[in-house]
C-alpha positions in Angstrom: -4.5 24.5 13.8 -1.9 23.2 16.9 -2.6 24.7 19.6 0.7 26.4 21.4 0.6 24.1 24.6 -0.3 21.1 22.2 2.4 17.7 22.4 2.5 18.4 18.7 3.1 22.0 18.8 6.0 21.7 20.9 7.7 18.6 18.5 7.1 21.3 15.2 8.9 23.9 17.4 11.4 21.4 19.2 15.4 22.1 17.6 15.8 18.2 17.1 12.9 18.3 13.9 14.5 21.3 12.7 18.2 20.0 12.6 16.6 16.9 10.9 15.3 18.0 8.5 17.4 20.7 7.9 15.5 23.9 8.7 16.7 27.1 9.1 18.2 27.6 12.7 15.6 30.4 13.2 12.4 28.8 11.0 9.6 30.3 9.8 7.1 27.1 10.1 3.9 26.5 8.1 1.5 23.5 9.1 -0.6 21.6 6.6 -2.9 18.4 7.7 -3.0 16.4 4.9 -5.8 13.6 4.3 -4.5 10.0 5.8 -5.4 7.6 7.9 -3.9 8.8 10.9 -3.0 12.5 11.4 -0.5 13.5 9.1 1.1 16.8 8.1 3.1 18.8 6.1 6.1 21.2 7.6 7.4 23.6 5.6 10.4 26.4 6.7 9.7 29.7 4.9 13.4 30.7 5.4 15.5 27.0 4.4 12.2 26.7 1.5 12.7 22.9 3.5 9.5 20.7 4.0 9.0 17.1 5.8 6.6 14.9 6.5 5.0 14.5 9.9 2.5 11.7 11.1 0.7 12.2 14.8 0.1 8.3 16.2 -1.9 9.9 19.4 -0.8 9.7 22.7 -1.8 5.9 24.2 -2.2 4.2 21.1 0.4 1.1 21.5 -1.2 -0.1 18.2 -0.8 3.0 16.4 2.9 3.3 17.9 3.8 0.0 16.7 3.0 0.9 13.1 4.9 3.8 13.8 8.1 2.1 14.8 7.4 -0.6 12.2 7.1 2.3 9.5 10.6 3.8 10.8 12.7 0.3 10.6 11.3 -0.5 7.2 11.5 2.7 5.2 15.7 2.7 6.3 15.7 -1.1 5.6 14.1 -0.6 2.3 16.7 2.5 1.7 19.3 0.7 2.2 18.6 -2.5 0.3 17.9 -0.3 -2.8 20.7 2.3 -2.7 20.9 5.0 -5.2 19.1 4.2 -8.3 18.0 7.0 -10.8 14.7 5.4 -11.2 13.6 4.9 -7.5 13.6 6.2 -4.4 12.2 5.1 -0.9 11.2 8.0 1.3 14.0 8.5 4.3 12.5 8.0 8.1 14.3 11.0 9.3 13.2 11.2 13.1 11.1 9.9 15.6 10.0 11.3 19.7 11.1 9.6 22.2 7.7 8.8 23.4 6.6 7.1 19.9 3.8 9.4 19.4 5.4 11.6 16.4 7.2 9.9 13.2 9.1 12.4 10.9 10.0 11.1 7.4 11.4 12.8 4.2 9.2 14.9 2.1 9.3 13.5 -1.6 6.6 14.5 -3.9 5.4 13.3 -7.7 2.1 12.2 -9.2 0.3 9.4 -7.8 -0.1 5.9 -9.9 -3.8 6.6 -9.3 -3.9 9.3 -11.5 -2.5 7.2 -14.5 -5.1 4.5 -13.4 -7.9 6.9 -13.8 -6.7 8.3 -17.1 -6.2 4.9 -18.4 -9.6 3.6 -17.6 -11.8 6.7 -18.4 -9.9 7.9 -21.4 -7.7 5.1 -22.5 -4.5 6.5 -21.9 -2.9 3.5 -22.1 0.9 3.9 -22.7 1.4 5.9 -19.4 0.0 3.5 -17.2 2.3 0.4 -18.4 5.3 2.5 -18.0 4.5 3.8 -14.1 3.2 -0.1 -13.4 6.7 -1.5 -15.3 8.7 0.4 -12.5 6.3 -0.5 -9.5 7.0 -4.3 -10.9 10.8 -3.5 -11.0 10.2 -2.2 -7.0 8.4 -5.4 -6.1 10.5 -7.8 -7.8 14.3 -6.2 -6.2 12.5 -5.7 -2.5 10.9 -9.2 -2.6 13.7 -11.4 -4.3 16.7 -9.3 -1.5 14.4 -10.5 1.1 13.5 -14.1 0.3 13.2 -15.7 3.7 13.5 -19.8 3.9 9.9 -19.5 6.1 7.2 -20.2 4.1 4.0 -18.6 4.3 1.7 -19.0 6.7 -2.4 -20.0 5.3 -4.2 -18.7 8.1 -2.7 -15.5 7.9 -4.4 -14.5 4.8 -7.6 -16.0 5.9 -7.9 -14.0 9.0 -7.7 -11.5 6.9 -10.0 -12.0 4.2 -12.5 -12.5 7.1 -11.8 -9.3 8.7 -12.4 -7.4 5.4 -15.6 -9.2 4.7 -17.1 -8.5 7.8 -15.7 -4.6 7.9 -17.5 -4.6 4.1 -20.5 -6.4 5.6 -21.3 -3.6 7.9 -21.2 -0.8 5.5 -24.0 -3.1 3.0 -21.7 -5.0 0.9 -23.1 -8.3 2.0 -26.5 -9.5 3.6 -25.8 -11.6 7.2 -26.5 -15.2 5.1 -24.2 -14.1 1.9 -21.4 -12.9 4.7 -21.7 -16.5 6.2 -21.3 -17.5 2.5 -18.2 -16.3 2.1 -16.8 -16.7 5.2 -17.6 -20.7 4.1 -15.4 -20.2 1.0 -12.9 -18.4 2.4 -12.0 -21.2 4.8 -12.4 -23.6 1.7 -10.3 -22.2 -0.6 -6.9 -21.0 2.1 -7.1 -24.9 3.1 -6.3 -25.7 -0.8 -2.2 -25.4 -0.3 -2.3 -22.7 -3.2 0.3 -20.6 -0.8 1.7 -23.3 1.5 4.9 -23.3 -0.4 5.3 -19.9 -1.2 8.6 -18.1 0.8 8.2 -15.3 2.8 9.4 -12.2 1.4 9.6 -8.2 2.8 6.6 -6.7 1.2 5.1 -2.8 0.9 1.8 -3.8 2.5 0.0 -1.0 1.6 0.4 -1.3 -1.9 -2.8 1.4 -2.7 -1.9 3.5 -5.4 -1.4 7.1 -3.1 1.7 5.8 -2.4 3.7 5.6 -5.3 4.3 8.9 -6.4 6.1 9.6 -9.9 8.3 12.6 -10.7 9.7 12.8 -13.9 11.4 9.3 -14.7 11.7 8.2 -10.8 9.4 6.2 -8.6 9.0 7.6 -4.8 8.0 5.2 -2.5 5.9 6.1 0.7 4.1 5.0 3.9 5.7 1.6 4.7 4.0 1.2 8.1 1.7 -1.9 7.3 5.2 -3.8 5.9 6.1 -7.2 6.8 7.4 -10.3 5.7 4.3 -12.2 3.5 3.7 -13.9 0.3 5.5 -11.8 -2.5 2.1 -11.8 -3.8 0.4 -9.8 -1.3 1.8 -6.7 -3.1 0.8 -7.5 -6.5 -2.6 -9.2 -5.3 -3.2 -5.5 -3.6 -2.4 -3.5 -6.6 -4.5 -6.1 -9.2 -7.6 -5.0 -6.8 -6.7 -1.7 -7.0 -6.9 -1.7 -10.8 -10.0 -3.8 -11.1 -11.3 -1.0 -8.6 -10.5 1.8 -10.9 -11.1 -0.1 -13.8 -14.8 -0.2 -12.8 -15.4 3.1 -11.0 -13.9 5.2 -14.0 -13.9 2.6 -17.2 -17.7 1.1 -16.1 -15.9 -2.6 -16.7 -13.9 -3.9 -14.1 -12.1 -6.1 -16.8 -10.5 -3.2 -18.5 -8.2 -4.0 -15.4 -7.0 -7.2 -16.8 -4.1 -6.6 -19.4 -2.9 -4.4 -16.8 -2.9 -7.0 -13.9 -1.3 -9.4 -16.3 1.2 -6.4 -17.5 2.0 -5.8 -13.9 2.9 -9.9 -13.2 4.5 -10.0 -16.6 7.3 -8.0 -16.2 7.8 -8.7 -12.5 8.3 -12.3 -13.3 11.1 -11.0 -15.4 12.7 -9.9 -13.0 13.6 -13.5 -12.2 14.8 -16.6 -14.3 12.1 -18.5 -15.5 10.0 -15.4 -16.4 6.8 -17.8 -18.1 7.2 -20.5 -14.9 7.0 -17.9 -12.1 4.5 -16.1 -14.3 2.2 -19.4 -13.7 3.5 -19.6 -10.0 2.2 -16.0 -9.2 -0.9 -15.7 -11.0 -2.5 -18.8 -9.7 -2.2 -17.2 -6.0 -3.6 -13.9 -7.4 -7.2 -14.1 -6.8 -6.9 -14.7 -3.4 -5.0 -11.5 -2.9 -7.8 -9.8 -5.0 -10.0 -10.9 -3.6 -8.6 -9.7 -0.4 -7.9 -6.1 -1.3 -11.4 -5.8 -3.1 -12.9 -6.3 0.6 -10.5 -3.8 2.0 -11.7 -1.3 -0.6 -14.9 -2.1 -0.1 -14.7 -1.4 3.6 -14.2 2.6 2.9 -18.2 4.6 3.7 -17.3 7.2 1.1 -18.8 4.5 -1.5 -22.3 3.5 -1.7 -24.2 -0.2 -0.8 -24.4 -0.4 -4.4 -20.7 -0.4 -5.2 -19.4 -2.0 -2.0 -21.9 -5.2 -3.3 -19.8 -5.0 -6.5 -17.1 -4.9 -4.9 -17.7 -7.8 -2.6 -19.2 -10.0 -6.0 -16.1 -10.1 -7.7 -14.1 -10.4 -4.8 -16.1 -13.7 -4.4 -15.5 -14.6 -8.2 -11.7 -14.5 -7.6 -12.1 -16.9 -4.8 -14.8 -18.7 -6.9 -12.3 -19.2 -9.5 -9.5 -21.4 -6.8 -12.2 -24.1 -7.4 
């Protein structure tokens, strides 16, 4: 509940919000916190039946600003680069305080990929899942390719990162001190292979979890572009391939039910270019390491048990094992 001399009480109630996002000139406002990993909330006008999107960042927090702003410049970027399309949709930035602390962005709503993930892996519902992962791949393919940068990527980038995760998963159980050092060892062999050396930098999601693609009707509505940058193309798909190993194994019992899906989901975002079988090869071979990657960021979460976070954190180090 705000409390009426609260920063956040006053941006609800302030006439900028309300002409935004088109409210009625007198509203009658309803707060909702909604799970996330900052605060975030729903506003919805009684009178204009109007609702929007509002994330807290705290007061302070130059970090949590900087996502913020970073959030903000990407969601228009990536509005404008797709334009209307019947079959997607990014979520409009609509306002932001002065101060940085509150971001206001378009309410869209739909049913999350995850929920076709889960249906596919506990009860083999197949045919719905390759159609939502078919438009995520058509997503991916027009933001990356519009983007293409003549940098290449960076190595040490995605090693960092892989280290972070492991040790983030290491403190939760997913790895003894000795196995940690393990794989710290084989992260730094595998990123000094020059599998992504060559690879051009491209604008991608960079929270590619599957809570934020939402699907109404025939249209994909794309959310929370606050972690976005420009990366390996493969950073997306890498994500959502752990993703659906994850689900794959937490509602199917087999985390290779994941696998025509993963190769479903490169498939027909390699035709999206050219030489659909050669980029294919290109994409697929830099994989793992992305897996790998966003199996350690899963595992980091302390809703899930030692016992699955050291599942987790085994087949994360088969992907890397598998660079050899």
């Amino acid at each position: 509940m705000m409390h009426g001399r609260s920063r956040l009480y006053h941006y609800v109630k302030s006439r900028r919000l309300a002409d935004k996002a088109g409210f009625d000139r007198h509203p009658d406002l309803h707060v909702r916190q909604l799970a996330g990993s900052h605060n975030v909330y729903l506003v919805y006008d009684g009178r204009s039946h109007r609702k929007c999107i509002l994330k807290s960042f705290g007061e302070g927090d130059r970090k949590s600003i900087g996502h913020m702003e970073n959030e903000f410049k990407r969601l228009r970027q990536a509005g404008r680069m797709i334009g209307r399309r019947s079959w997607l949709h990014v979520a409009r930035p609509l306002c932001k305080s002065g101060d940085g602390d509150f971001f206001v962005e378009e309410f869209v709503s739909g049913r999350a990929l995850g929920d076709y993930m889960k249906e596919a892996m506990a009860h083999g519902r197949k045919m719905g899942l390759y159609e939502k992962l078919t438009m995520l791949a058509g997503f991916f393919a027009l933001m990356h390719k519009k983007t293409e940068r003549s940098s290449h990527v960076t190595p040490s980038n995605i090693r960092d990162e892989l280290k972070k995760h492991a040790r983030q998963a290491s403190r939760g159980g997913a790895f003894t001190p000795h196995e940690l050092k393990s794989m710290e060892q084989l992260v730094d062999k595998v990123t000094s292979y020059g599998i992504i050396s060559k690879a051009r930098k491209g604008l991608v999601h960079g929270d590619a979890n599957p809570s934020n693609f939402l699907y109404d009707d025939d249209r994909l509505n794309v959310i929370d572009m606050e972690r976005s940058g420009y990366r390996d193309p493969v950073y997306d798909l890498g994500m959502m391939a752990g993703e659906l190993c994850h689900y794959a194994m937490k509602y199917g019992g087999d985390p290779y039910k994941a696998d025509p899906f993963i190769g479903h989901l490169y498939w027909t975002y390699a035709g999206n270019f050219k030489d659909q079988h050669g980029t294919f090869i290109r994409l697929t071979k830099r994989n793992p390491l992305y897996m790998a990657n966003s199996l350690l960021r899963i595992a980091r979460h302390p809703f899930f048990s030692p016992e699955y976070k050291r599942r987790l954190a085994y087949h994360a180090r088969v992907c890397l094992e598998s660079l050899k």
